[in-house]
N, C-alpha and C positions, 0 to 999 in steps of 0.2 A: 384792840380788836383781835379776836383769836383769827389764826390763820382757817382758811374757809378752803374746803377738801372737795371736790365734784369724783365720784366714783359712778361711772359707765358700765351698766351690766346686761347681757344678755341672758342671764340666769339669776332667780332668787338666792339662789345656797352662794351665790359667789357676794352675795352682798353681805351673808350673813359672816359668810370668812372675813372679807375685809373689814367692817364691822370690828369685828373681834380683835383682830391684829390692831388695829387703831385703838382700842379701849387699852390693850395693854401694852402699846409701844408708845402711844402719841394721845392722851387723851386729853388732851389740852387745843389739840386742831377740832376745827370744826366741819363734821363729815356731813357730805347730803349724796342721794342716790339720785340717779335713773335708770329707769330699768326698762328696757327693750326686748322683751323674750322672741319678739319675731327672728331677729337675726339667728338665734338659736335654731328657730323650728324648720330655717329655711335649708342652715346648715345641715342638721339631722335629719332632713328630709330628701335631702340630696339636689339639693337647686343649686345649680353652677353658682360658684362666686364670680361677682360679672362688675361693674364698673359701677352697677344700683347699689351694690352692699357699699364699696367705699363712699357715694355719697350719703348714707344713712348714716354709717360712722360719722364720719365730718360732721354734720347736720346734729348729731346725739352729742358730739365731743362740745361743735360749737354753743350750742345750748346752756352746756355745764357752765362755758366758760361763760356767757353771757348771764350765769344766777353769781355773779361777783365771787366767783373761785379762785380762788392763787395759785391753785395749782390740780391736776387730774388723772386719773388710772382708768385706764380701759381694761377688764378683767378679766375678757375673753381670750381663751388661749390663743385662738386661730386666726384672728383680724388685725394682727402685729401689722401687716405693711400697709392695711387703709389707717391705721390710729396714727403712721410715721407720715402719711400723706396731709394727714389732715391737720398736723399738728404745725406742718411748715408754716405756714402766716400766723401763728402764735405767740406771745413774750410771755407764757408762763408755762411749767415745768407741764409736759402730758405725757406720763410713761404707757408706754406699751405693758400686758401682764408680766412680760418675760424680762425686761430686760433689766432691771435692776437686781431679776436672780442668778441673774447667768453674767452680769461682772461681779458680784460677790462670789459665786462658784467658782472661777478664777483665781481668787486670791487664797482659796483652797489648796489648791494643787492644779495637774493634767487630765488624772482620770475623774472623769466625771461619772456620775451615775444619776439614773433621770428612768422614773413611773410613773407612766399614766393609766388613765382608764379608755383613753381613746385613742387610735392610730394618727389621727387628724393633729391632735393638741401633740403628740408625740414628733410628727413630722416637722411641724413650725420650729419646736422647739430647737432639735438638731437641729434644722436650716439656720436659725438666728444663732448657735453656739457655734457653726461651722462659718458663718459670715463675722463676727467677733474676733472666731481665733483666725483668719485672714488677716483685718483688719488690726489687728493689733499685734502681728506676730506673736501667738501664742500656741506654743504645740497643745492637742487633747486628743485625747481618745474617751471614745466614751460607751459606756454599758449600759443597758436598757431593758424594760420590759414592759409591756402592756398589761395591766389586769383587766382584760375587757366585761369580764364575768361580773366585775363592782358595780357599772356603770347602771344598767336598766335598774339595779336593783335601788341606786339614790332617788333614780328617776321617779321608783315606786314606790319613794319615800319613806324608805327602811335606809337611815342614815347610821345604824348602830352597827349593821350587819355589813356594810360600804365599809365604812370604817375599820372593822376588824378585818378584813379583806386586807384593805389596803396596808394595814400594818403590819399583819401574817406576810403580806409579801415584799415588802423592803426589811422587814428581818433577815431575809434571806439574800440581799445586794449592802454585801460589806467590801466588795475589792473595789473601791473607789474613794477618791479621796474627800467628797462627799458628795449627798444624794438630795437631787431635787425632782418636788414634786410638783410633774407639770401644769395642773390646772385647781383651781380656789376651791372647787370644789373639794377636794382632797385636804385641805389642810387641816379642819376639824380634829382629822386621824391622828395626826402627829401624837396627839394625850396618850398613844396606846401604843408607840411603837418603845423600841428596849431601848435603853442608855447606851450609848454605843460613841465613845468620846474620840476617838479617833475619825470617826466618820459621819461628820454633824448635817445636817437634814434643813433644807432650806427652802420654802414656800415663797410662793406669788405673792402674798399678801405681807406678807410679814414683810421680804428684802424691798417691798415698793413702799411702805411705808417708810423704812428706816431710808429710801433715797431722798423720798418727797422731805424729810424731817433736817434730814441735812443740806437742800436744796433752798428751804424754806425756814429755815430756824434763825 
């Protein structure tokens, strides 16, 4: 039996990212989606994140796990600490977006470097690489930039024009010793950014694949 994949989304383009990462890192697992766009509209809407959103994770996560999953990704940048809450009472692998990118960015170097399109997914992200390099005693510093201007424009369904965005602007963050991008939304872009072999470029989708595969292989 192939190994059975549950991926948890609050956004269609983040399913299409993982998707993708999964066809050409693991395509031997078997992926199934769900997708919850409310937690998104609530986020971008501005409604407090309040103790409802973590039982709706849980509630989406337990789900997945209950369609016979071996294992699960939550793809949301921003709902890293309800997918850790939720995943307590569980015996199969359930990563948060972030975090299989940000111990592979470690094993890079110190200076990190990290774009987003949103302050929110940008915030998480710091907090979970400043809680890591705590926890594991590891010095970083890290360089950052928002391309806020990409964001409405995926929103509006102009993915080509997000994308060159997004690569015009990590052309330009090379003093680190590699660069990650914060949210699935974004990884598509990677096809367009420059060779840059010193400073290798690392996605949500991609580094959580390649955990779940050696979790589960």
């Amino acid at each position: 039996m192939p190994v059975r994949i549950g991926a948890v989304s609050p956004m269609d383009n983040a399913m299409e990212a993982i998707g993708e990462a999964f066809a050409e890192l693991w395509p031997e697992a078997e992926l199934f989606h769900v997708l919850d766009e409310s937690l998104y509209l609530d986020f971008a809407g501005g409604k407090p994140q309040t103790d409802e959103t973590g039982e709706r994770v849980s509630k989406l996560l337990h789900y997945a796990a209950d369609c016979k999953a071996d294992g699960l990704l939550f793809t949301g940048s921003v709902f890293g600490r309800w997918v850790e809450a939720a995943r307590a009472d569980m015996d199969i692998p359930c990563l948060t977006s972030h975090e299989a990118m940000i111990e592979e960015a470690f094993t890079h170097g110190s200076r990190l470097g990290i774009l987003t399109t949103v302050s929110g997914s940008l915030k998480c992200l710091v907090d979970d690489i400043d809680r890591y390099s705590r926890d594991h005693e590891k010095p970083v510093t890290i360089t950052d930039h928002i391309e806020d201007a990409a964001r409405p424009i995926i929103l509006g369904g102009d993915i080509k024009t997000h994308d060159r965005m997004v690569a015009d602007a990590a052309d330009k963050m090379t003093d680190c010793d590699c660069l990650m991008l914060g949210q699935f939304s974004m990884a598509h872009a990677i096809r367009l950014f420059k060779d840059m072999p010193d400073r290798p470029v690392l996605t949500s989708p991609h580094t959580a694949v390649r955990k779940l595969k050696r979790l589960l292989s």
